[in-house]
C-alpha positions as CSV (number, residue, x, y, z in Angstrom):
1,X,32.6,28.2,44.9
2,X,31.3,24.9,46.2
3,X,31.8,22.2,43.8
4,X,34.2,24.3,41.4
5,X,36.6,21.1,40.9
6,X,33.9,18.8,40.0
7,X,32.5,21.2,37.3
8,X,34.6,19.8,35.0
9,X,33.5,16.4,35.3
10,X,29.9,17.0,35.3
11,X,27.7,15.9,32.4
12,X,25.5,18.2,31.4
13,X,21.5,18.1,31.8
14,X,19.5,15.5,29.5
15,X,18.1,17.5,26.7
16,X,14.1,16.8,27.6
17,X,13.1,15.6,31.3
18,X,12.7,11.9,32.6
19,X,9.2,10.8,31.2
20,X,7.6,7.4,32.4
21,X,7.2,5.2,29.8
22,X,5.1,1.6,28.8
23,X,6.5,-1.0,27.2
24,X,4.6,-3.5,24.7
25,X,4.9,-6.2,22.8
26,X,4.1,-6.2,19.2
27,X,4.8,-8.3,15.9
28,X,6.0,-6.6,12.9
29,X,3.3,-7.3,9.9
30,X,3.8,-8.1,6.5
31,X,3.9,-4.5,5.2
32,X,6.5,-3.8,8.1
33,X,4.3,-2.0,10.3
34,X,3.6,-2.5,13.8
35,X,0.4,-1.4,15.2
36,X,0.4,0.3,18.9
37,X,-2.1,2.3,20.7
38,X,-3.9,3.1,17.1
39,X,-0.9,4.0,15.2
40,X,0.9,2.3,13.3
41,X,4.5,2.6,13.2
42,X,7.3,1.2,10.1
43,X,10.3,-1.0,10.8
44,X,13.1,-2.2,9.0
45,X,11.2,-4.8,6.7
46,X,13.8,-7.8,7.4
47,X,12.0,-7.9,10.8
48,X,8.9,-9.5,9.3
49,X,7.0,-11.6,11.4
50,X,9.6,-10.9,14.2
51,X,8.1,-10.2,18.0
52,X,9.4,-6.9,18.8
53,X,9.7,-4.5,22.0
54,X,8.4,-1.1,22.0
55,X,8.8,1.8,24.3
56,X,6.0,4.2,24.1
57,X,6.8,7.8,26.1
58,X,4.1,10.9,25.6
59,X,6.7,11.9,22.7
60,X,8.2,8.5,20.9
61,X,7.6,5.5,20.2
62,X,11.0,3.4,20.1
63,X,10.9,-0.2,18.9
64,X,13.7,-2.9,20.2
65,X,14.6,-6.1,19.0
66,X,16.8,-8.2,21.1
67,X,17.5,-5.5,23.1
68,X,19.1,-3.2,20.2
69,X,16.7,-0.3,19.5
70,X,16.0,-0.2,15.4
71,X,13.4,1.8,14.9
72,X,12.6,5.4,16.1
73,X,8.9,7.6,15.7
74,X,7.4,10.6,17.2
75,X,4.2,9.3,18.9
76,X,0.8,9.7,16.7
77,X,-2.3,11.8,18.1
78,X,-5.7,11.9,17.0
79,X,-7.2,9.7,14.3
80,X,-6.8,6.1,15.0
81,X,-5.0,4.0,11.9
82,X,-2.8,6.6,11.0
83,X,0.9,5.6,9.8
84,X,4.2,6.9,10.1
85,X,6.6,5.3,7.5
86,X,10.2,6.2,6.9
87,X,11.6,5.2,3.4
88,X,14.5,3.3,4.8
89,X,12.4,0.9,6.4
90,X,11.2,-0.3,2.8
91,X,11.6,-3.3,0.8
92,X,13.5,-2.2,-2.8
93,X,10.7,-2.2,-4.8
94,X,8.6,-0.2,-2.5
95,X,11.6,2.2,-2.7
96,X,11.5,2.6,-6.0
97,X,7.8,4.1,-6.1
98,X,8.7,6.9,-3.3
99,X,9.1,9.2,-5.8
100,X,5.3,8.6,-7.0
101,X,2.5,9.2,-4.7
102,X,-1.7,8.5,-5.1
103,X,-2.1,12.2,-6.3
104,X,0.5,11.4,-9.3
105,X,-1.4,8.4,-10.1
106,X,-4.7,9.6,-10.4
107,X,-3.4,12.6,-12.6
108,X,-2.2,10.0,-15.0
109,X,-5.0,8.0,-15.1
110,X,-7.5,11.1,-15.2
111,X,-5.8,11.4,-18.9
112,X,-7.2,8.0,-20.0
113,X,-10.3,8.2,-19.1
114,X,-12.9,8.3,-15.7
115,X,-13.1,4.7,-15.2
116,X,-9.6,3.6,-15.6
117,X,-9.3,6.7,-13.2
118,X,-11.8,4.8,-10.9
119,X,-9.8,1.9,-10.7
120,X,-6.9,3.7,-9.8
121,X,-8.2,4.9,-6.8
122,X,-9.8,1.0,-5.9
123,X,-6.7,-0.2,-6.3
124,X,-4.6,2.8,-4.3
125,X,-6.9,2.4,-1.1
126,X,-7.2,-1.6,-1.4
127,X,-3.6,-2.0,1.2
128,X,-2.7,-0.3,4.3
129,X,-0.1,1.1,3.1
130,X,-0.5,3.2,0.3
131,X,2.9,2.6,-1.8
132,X,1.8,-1.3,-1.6
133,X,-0.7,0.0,-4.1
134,X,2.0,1.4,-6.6
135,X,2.9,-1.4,-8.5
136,X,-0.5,-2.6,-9.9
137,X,-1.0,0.8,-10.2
138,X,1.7,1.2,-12.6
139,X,0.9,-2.2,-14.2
140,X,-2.4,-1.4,-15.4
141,X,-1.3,2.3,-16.4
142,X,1.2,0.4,-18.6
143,X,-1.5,-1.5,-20.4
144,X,-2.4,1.5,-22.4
145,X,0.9,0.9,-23.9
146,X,0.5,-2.0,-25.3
147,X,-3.4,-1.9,-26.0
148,X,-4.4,1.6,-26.4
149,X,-5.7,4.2,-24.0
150,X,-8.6,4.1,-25.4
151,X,-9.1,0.2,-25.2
152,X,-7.9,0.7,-21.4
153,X,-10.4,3.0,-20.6
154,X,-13.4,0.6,-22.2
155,X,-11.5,-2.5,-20.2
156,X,-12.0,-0.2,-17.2
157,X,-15.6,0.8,-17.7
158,X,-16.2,-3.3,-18.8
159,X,-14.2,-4.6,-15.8
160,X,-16.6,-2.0,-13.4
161,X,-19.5,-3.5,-14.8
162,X,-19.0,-7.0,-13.3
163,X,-18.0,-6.2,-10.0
164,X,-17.0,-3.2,-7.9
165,X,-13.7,-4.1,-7.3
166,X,-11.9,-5.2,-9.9
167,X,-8.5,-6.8,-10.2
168,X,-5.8,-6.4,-12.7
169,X,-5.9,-9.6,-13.6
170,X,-9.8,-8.8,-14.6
171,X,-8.8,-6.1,-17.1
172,X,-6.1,-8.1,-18.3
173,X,-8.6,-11.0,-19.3
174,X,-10.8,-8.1,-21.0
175,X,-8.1,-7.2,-23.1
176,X,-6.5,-9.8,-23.9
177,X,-9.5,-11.7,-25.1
178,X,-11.0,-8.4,-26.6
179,X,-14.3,-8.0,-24.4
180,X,-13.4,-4.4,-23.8
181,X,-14.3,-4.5,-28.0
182,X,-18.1,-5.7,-27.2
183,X,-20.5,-3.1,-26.9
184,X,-21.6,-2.6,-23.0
185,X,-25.6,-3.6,-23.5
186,X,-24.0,-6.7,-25.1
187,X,-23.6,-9.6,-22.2
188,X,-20.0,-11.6,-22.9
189,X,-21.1,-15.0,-23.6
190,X,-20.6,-17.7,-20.9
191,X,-18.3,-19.9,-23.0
192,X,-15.2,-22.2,-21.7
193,X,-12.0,-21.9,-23.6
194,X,-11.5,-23.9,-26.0
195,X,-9.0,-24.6,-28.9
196,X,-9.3,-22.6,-31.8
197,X,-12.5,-20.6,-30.6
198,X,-12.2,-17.2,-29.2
199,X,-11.3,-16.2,-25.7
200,X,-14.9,-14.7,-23.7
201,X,-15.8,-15.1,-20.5
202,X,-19.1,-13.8,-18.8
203,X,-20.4,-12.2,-16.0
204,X,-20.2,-15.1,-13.9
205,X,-16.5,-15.7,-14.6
206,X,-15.5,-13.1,-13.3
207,X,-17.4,-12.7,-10.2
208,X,-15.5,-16.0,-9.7
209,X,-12.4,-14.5,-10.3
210,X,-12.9,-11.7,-8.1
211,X,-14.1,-14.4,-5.0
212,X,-11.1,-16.0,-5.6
């Protein structure tokens, strides 16, 4: 049989054909992402802010630094600004909120009350990534702890009332300085803080706050 004595030595077929494939440059972003063609596409976050290669076939998307390939994706289809994140790529304390996700979230804050449930959902759509939104998430969930579910809801509903997109540092203020206490027809008063008087801050303060 002709090439019987070489059989042994041959290699054996690649598992999927030769495809043609493109080759860009891309910098990794702060929440370790690259973005290619639409999609976006995790990294191992030490390479943030690094230039990296990437390979993009009809299938993969492989990402190279130096020439050592460290980061490996099937290719996204369809809806531009989609993501594909793998939980190795992530910083420790983006780690440690794998276990949670938006739906978790929105469950525990439905329990409080709708506006601190409102918030929750402002606060889980305000990154890219949605796990970037964990921490303040469990941060202001946490509040109800110290203050009260109940104060934490009227914080919420207060905090909604001066702007559409409040901060936690907003409903922090409220409670700390007992605003979410006032009733809601009743404006806080524009007063500094001073020595000895109590904490309340107005309308205006915290549109401030917010621009900041």
């Amino acid at each position: 049989m002709v090439f019987e004595e070489e059989r042994l030595f041959l290699l054996p077929l690649p598992e999927h054909p030769y495809e043609l494939a493109a080759w860009k440059l891309a910098t990794v972003q702060f929440n370790y992402h690259i973005t290619v063609e639409g999609g976006n596409y995790s990294v191992p976050y030490e390479y943030i802010k690094q230039k990296v290669n990437v390979r993009l076939t009809k299938r993969l998307v492989e990402v190279f630094f130096s020439e050592n390939r460290i980061a490996s994706h099937p290719r996204l289809y369809g809806r531009p600004g989609q993501y594909r994140t793998y939980e190795e790529h992530m910083p420790k304390e983006h780690r440690d909120y794998v276990a949670w996700n938006g739906e978790r979230f929105l469950h525990w804050a439905g329990k409080i009350g709708e506006h601190t449930k409102t918030v929750v959902q402002l606060f889980l759509s305000r990154n890219q990534v949605e796990q970037q939104g964990y921490k303040t998430c469990i941060a202001l969930l946490k509040l109800s702890d110290t203050y009260s579910a109940a104060r934490l809801e009227q914080a919420c509903k207060r905090a909604l009332s001066f702007t559409e997109r409040p901060s936690l540092k907003t409903i922090q203020i409220i409670l700390k300085s007992g605003q979410d206490n006032l009733s809601q027809d009743e404006p806080a008063p524009n007063l500094p803080e001073t020595s000895g008087s109590r904490f309340t801050r107005g309308r205006d303060y915290f549109k401030r706050k917010e621009e900041d």
